[in-house]
DOBA-289274 format. One record per residue: residue number from 1; x, y, z of N, C-alpha, C in turn. Coordinates in Angstrom, 2 decimals, always signed. Layout:
+-----+---------+---------+---------+---------+---------+---------+---------+---------+---------+
!   n !     n.x !     n.y !     n.z !    ca.x !    ca.y !    ca.z !     c.x !     c.y !     c.z !
+-----+---------+---------+---------+---------+---------+---------+---------+---------+---------+
! NUM !       X !       Y !       Z !       X !       Y !       Z !       X !       Y !       Z !
...
+-----+---------+---------+---------+---------+---------+---------+---------+---------+---------+
//
This chain:
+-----+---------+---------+---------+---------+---------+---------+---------+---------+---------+
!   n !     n.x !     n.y !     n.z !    ca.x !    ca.y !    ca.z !     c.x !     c.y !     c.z !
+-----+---------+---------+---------+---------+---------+---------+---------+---------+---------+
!   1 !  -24.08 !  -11.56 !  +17.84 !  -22.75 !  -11.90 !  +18.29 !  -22.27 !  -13.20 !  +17.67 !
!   2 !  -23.57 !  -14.15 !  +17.29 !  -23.17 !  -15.78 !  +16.82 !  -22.49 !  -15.12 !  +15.53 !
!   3 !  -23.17 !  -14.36 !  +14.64 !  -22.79 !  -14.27 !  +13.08 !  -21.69 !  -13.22 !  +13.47 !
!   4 !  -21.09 !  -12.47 !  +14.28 !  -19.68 !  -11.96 !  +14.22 !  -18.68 !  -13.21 !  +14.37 !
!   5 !  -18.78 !  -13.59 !  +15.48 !  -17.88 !  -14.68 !  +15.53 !  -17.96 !  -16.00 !  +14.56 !
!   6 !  -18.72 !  -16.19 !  +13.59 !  -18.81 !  -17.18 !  +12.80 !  -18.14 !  -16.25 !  +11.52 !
!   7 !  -18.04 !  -15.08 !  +10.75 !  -17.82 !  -14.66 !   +9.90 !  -16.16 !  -14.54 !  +10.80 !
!   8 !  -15.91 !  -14.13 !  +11.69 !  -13.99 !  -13.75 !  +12.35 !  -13.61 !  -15.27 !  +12.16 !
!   9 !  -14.56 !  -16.60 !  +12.24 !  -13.58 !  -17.89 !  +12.30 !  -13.79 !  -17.92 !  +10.79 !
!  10 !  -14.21 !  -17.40 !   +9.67 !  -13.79 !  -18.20 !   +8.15 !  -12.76 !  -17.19 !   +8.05 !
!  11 !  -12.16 !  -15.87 !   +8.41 !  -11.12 !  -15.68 !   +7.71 !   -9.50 !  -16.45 !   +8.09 !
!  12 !   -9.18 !  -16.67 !   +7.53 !   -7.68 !  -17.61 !   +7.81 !   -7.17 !  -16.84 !   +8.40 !
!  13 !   -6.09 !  -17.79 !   +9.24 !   -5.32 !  -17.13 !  +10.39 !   -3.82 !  -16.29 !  +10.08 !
!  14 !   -3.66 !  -16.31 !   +8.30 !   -2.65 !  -15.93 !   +8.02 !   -3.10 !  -14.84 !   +7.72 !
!  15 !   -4.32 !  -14.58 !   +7.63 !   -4.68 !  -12.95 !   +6.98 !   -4.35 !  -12.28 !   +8.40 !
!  16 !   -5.25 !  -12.37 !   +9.47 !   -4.85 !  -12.19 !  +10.75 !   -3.28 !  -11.91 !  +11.10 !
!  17 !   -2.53 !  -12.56 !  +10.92 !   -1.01 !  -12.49 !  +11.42 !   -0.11 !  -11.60 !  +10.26 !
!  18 !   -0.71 !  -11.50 !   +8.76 !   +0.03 !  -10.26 !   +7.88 !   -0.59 !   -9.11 !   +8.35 !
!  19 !   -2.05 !   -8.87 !   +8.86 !   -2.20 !   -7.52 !   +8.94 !   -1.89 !   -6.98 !  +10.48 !
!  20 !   -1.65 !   -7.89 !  +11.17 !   -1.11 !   -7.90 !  +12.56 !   +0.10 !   -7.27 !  +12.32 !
!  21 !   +1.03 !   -8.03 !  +11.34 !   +2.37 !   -7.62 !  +11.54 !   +2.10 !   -6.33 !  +10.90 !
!  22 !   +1.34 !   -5.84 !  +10.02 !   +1.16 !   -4.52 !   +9.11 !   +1.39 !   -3.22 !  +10.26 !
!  23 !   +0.57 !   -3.43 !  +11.30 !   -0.19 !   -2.65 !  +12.11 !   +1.05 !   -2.54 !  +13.00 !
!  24 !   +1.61 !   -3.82 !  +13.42 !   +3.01 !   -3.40 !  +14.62 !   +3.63 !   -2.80 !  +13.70 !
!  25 !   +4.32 !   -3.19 !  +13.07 !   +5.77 !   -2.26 !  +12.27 !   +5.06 !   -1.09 !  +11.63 !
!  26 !   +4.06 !   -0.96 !  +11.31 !   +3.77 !   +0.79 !  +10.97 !   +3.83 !   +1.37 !  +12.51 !
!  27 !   +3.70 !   +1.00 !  +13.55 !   +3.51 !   +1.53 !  +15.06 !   +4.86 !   +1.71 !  +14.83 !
!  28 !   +6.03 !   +0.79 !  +14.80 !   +7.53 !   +0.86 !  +15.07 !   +7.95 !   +1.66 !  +14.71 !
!  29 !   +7.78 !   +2.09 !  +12.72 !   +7.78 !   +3.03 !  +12.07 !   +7.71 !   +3.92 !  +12.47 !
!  30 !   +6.44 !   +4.48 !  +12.93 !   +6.07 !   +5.97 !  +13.73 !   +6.74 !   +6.05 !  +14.88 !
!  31 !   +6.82 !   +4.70 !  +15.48 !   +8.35 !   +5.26 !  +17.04 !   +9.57 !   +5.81 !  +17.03 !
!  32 !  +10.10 !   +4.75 !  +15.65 !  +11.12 !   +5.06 !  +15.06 !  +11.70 !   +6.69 !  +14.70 !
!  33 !  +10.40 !   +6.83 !  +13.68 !  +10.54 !   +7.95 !  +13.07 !  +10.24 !   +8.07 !  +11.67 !
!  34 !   +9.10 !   +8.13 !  +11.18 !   +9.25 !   +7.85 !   +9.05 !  +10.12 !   +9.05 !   +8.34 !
!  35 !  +10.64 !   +9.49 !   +9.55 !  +11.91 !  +10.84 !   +8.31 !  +13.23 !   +9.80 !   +8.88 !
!  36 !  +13.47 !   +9.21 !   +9.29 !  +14.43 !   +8.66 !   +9.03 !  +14.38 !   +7.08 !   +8.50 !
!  37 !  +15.79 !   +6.80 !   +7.93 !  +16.08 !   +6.27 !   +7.33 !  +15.45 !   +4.43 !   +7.41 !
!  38 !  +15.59 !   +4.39 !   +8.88 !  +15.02 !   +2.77 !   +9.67 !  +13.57 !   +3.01 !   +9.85 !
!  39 !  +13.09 !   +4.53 !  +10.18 !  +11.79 !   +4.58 !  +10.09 !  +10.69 !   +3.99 !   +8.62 !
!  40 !  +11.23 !   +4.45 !   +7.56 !  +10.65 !   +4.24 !   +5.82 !  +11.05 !   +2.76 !   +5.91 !
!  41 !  +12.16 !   +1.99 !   +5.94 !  +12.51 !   +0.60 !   +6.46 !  +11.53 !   -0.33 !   +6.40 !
!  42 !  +11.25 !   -0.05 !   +7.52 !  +10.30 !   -0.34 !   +8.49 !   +9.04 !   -0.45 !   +7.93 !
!  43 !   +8.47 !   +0.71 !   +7.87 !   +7.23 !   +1.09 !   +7.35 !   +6.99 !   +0.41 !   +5.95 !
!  44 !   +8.06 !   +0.46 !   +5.00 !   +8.12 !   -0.58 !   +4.03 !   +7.80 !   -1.58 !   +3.92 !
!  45 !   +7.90 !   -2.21 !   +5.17 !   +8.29 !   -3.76 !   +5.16 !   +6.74 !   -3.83 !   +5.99 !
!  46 !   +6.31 !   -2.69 !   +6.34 !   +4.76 !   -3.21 !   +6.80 !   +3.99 !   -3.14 !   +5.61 !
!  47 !   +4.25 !   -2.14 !   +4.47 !   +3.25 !   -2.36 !   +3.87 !   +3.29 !   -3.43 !   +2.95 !
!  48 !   +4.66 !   -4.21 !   +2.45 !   +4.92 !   -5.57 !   +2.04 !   +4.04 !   -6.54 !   +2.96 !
!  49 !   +3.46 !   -6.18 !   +3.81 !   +3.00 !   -7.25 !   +4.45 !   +1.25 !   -6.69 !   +4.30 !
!  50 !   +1.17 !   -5.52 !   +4.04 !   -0.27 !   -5.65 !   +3.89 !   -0.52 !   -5.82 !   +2.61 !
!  51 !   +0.67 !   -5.84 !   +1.60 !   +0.22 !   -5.72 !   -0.04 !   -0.05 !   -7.29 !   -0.24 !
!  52 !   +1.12 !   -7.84 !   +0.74 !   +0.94 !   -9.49 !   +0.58 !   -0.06 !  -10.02 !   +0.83 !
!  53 !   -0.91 !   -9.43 !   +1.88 !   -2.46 !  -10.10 !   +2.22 !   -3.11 !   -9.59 !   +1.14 !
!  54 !   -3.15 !   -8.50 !   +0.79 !   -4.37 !   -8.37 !   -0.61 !   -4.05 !   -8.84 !   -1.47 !
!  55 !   -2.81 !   -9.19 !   -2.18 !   -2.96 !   -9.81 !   -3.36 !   -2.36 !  -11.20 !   -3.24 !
!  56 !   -2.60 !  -11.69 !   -1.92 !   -2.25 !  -13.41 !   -2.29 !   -2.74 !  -14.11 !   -2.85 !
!  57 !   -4.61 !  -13.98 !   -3.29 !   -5.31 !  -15.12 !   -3.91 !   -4.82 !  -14.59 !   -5.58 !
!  58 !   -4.60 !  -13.19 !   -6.14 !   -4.38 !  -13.04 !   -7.54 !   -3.34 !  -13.41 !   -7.99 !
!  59 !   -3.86 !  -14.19 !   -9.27 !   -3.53 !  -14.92 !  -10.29 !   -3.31 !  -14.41 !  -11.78 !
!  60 !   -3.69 !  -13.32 !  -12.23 !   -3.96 !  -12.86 !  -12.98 !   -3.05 !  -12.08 !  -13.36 !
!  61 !   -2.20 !  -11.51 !  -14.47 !   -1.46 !  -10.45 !  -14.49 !   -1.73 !   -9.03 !  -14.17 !
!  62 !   -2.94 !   -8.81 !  -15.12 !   -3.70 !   -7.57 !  -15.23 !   -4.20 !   -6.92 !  -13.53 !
!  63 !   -4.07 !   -8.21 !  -12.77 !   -4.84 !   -7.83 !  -11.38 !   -3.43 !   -6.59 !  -10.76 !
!  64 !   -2.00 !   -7.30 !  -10.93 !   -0.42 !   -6.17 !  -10.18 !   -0.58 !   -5.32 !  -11.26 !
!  65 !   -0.90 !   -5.11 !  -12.47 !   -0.76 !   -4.02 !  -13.62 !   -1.78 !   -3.29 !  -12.70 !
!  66 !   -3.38 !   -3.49 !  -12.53 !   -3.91 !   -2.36 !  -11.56 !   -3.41 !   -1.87 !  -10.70 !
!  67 !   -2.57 !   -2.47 !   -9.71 !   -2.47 !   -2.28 !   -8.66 !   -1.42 !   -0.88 !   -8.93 !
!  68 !   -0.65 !   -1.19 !   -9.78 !   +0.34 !   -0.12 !  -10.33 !   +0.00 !   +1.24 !  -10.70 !
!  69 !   -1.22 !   +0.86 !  -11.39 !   -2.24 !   +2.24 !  -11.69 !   -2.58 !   +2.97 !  -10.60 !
!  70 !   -3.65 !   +2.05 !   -9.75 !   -4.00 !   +2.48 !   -8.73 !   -3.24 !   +3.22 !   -7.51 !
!  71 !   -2.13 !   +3.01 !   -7.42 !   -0.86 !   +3.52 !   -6.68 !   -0.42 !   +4.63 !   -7.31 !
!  72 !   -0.60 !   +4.82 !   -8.69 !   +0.27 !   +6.35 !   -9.26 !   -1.55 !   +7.30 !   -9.19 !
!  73 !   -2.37 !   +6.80 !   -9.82 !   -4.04 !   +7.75 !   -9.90 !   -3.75 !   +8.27 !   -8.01 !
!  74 !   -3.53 !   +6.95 !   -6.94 !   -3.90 !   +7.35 !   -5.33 !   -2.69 !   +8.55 !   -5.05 !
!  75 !   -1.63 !   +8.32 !   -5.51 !   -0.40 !   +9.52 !   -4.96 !   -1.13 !  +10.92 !   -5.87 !
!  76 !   -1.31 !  +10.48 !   -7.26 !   -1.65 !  +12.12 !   -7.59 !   -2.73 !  +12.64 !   -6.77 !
!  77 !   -4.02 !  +11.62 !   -6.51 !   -5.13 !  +12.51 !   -6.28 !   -4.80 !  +12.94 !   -4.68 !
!  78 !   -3.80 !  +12.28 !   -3.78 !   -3.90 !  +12.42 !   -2.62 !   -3.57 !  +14.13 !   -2.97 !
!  79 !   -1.56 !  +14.01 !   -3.68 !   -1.08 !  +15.46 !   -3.46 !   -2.13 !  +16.24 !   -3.89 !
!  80 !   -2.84 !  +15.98 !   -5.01 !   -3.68 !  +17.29 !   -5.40 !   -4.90 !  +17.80 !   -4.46 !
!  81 !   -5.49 !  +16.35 !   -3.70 !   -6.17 !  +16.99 !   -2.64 !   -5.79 !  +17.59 !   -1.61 !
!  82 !   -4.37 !  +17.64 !   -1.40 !   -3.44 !  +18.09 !   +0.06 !   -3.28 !  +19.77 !   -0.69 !
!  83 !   -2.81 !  +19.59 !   -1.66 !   -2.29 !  +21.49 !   -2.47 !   -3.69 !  +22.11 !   -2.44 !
!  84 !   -4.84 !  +21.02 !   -3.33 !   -5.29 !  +22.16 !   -4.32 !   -7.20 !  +22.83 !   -3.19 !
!  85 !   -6.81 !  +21.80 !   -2.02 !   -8.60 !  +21.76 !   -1.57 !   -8.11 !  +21.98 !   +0.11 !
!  86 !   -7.08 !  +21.29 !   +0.63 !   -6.58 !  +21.61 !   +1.71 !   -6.38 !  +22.83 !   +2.50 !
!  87 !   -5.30 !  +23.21 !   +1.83 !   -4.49 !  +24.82 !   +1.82 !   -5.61 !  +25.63 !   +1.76 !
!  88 !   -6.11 !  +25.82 !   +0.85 !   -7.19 !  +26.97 !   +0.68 !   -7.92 !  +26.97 !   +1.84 !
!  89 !   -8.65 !  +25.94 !   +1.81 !   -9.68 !  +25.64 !   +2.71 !   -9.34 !  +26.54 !   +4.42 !
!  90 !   -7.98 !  +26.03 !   +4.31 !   -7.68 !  +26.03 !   +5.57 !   -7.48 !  +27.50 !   +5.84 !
!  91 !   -7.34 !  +28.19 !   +4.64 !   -6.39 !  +29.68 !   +4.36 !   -8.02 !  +30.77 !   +4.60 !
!  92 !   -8.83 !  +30.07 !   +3.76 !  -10.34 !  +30.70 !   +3.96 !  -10.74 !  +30.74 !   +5.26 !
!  93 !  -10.88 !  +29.38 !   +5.94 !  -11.68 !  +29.31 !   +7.01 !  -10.68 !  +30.59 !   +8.23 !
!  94 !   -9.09 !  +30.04 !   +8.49 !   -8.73 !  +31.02 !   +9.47 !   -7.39 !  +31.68 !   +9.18 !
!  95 !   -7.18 !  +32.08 !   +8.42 !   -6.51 !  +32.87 !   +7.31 !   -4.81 !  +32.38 !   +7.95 !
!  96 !   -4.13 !  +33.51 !   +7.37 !   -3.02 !  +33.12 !   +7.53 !   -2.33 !  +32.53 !   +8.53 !
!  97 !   -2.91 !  +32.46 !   +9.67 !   -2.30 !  +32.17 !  +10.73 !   -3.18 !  +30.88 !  +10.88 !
!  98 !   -3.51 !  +30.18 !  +10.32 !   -3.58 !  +28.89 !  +10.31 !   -3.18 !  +28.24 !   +9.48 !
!  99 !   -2.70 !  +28.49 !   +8.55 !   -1.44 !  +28.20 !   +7.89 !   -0.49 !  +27.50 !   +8.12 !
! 100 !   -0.05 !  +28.54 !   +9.78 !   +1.25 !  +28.31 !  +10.42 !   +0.84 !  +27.25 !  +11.46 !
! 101 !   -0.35 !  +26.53 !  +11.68 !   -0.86 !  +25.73 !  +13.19 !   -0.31 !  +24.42 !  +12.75 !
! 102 !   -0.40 !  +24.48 !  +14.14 !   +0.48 !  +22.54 !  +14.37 !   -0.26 !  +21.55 !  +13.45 !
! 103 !   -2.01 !  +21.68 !  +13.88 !   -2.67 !  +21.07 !  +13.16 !   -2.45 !  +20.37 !  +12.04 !
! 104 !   -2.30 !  +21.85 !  +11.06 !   -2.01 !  +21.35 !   +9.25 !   -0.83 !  +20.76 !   +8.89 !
! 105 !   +0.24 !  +21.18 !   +9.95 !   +1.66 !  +20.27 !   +9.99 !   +1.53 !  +19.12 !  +10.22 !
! 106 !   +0.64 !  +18.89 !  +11.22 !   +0.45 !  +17.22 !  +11.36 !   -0.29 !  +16.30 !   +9.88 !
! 107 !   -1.45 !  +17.25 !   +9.48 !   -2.06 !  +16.45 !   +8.05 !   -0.82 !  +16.61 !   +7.17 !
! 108 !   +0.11 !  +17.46 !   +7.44 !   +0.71 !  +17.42 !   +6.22 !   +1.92 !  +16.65 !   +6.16 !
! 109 !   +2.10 !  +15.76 !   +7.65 !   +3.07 !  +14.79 !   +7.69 !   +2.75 !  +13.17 !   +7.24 !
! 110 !   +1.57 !  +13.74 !   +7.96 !   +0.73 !  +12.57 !   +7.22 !   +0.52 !  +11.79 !   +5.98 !
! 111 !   +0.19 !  +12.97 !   +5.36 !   -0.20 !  +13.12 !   +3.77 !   +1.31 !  +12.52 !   +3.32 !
! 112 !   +2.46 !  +13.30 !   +3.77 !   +3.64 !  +13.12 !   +2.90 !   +4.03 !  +11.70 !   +3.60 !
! 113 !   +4.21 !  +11.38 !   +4.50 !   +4.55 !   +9.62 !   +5.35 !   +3.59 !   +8.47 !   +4.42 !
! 114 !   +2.20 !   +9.30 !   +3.77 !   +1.51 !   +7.78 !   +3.50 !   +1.97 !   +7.82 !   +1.80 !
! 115 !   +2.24 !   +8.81 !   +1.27 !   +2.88 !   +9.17 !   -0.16 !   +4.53 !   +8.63 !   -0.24 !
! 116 !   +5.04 !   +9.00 !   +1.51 !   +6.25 !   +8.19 !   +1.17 !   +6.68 !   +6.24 !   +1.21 !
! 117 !   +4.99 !   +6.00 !   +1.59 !   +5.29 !   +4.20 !   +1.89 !   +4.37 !   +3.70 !   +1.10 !
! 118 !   +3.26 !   +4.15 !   +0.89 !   +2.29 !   +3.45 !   +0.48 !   +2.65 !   +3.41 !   -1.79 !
! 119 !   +2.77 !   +4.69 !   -1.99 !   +2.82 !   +3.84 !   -3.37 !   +4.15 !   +3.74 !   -3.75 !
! 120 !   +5.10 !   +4.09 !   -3.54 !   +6.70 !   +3.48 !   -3.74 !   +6.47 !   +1.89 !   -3.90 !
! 121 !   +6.20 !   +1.47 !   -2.62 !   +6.21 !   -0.07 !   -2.27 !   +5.10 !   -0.76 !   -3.60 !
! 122 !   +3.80 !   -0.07 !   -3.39 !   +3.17 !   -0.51 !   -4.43 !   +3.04 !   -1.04 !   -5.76 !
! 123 !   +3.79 !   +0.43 !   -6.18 !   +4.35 !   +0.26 !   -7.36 !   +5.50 !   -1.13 !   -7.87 !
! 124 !   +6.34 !   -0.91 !   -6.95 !   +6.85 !   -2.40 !   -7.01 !   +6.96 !   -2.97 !   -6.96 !
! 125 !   +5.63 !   -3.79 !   -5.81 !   +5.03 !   -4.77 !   -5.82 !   +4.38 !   -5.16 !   -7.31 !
! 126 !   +3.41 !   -4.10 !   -7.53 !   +2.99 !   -4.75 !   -8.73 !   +3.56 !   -4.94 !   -9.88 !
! 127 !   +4.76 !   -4.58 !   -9.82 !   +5.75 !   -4.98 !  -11.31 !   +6.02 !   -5.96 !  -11.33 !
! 128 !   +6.85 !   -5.95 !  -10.10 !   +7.34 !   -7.69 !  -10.03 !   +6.28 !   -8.66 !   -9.85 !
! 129 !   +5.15 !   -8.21 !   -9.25 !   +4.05 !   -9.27 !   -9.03 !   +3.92 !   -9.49 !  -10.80 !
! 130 !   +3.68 !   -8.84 !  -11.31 !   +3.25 !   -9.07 !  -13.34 !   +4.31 !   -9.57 !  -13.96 !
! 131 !   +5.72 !   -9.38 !  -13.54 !   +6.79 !  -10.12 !  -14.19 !   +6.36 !  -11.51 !  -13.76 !
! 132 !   +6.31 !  -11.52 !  -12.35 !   +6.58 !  -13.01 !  -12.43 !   +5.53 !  -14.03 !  -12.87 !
! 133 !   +4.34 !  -13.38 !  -12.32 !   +3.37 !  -14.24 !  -12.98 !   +3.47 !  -14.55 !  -14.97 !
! 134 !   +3.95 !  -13.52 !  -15.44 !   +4.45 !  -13.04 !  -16.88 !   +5.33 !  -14.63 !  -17.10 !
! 135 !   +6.34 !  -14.56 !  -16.33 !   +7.64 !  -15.73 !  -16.58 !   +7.10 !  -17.11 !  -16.24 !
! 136 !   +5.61 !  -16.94 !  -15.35 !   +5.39 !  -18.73 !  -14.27 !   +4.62 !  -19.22 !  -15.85 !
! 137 !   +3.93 !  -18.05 !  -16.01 !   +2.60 !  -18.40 !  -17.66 !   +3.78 !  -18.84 !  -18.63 !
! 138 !   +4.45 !  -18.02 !  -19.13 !   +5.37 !  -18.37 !  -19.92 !   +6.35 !  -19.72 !  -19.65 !
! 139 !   +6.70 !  -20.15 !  -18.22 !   +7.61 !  -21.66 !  -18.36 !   +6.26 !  -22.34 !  -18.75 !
! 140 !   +5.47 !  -22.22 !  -18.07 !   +4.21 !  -23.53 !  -18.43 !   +4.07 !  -23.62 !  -19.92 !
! 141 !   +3.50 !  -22.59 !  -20.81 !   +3.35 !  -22.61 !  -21.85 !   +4.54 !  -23.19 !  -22.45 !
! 142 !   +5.98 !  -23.17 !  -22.52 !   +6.63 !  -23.41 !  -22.43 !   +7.19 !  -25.23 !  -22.40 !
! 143 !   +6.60 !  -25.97 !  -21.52 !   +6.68 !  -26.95 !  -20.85 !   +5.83 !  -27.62 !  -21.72 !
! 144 !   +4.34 !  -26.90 !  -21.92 !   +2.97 !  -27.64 !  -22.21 !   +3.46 !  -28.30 !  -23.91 !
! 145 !   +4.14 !  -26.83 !  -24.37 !   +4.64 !  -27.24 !  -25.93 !   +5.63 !  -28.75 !  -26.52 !
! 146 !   +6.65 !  -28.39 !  -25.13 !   +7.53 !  -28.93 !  -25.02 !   +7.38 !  -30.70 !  -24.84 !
! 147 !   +6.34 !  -30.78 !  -24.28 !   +5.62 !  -32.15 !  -23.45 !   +4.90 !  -32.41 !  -25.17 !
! 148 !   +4.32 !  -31.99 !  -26.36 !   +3.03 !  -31.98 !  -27.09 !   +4.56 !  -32.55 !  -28.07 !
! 149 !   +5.38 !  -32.21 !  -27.89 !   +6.29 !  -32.16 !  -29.24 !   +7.14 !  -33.45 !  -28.86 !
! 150 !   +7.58 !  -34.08 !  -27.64 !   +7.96 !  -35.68 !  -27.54 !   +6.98 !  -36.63 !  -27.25 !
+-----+---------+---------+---------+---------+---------+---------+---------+---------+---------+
//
């Protein structure tokens, strides 16, 4: 119990309070509704807050260029695991008429709610995260020249 509570006091209290807020406004989201319009909003603006805790310490450009990757490789492999391993599966085990069950409607709101927040946002997080770090490298370099030459 000493080494849980000694490893919960080194993480900072701001990681705590972005994934806090992550967790309420995806709840709001789902109260809301993610097929409507304030629902995606919403849900947006939670995952801006969980993208912000993972990539606050990177510095690096190449680190938001992954992140970009990783967001288009996670949407394909999700849909292709929802079409190509799902469906069947589900069609084998209790044939057509599970098809039609609440069940697979629910994974399949799922599937489409985390495809509709998670890499949209991603994706443009990590662009602009690489522009800007792109433009902060570039004034410095910039500056450093500028300072060498008076």
């Amino acid at each position: 119990m000493k080494k849980l509570t000694a490893l919960l006091k080194r993480i900072p209290v701001l990681s705590y309070v972005l994934v806090g807020l992550f967790i309420i406004l995806i709840i709001i989201a789902c109260i809301i509704g993610i097929d409507t319009d304030r629902g995606v909003l919403v849900g947006w603006l939670g995952v801006i807050f969980l993208l912000t805790e993972i990539t606050r310490r990177w510095r690096k450009e190449w680190h938001f260029l992954l992140l970009v990757v990783g967001a288009i490789v996670f949407s394909i492999i999700l849909s292709c695991f929802s079409e190509a391993v799902v469906y069947p599966l589900v069609e084998k085990a209790g044939g057509e008429a599970a098809l039609q069950s609440r069940g697979l409607e629910i994974f399949h709101q799922i599937v489409a709610s985390t495809l509709t927040l998670v890499p949209v946002i991603a994706i443009i997080y990590g662009i602009l995260g690489a522009i800007t770090l792109f433009v902060l490298r570039l004034i410095i370099l910039c500056r450093k020249r500028f300072s060498e030459k008076t």
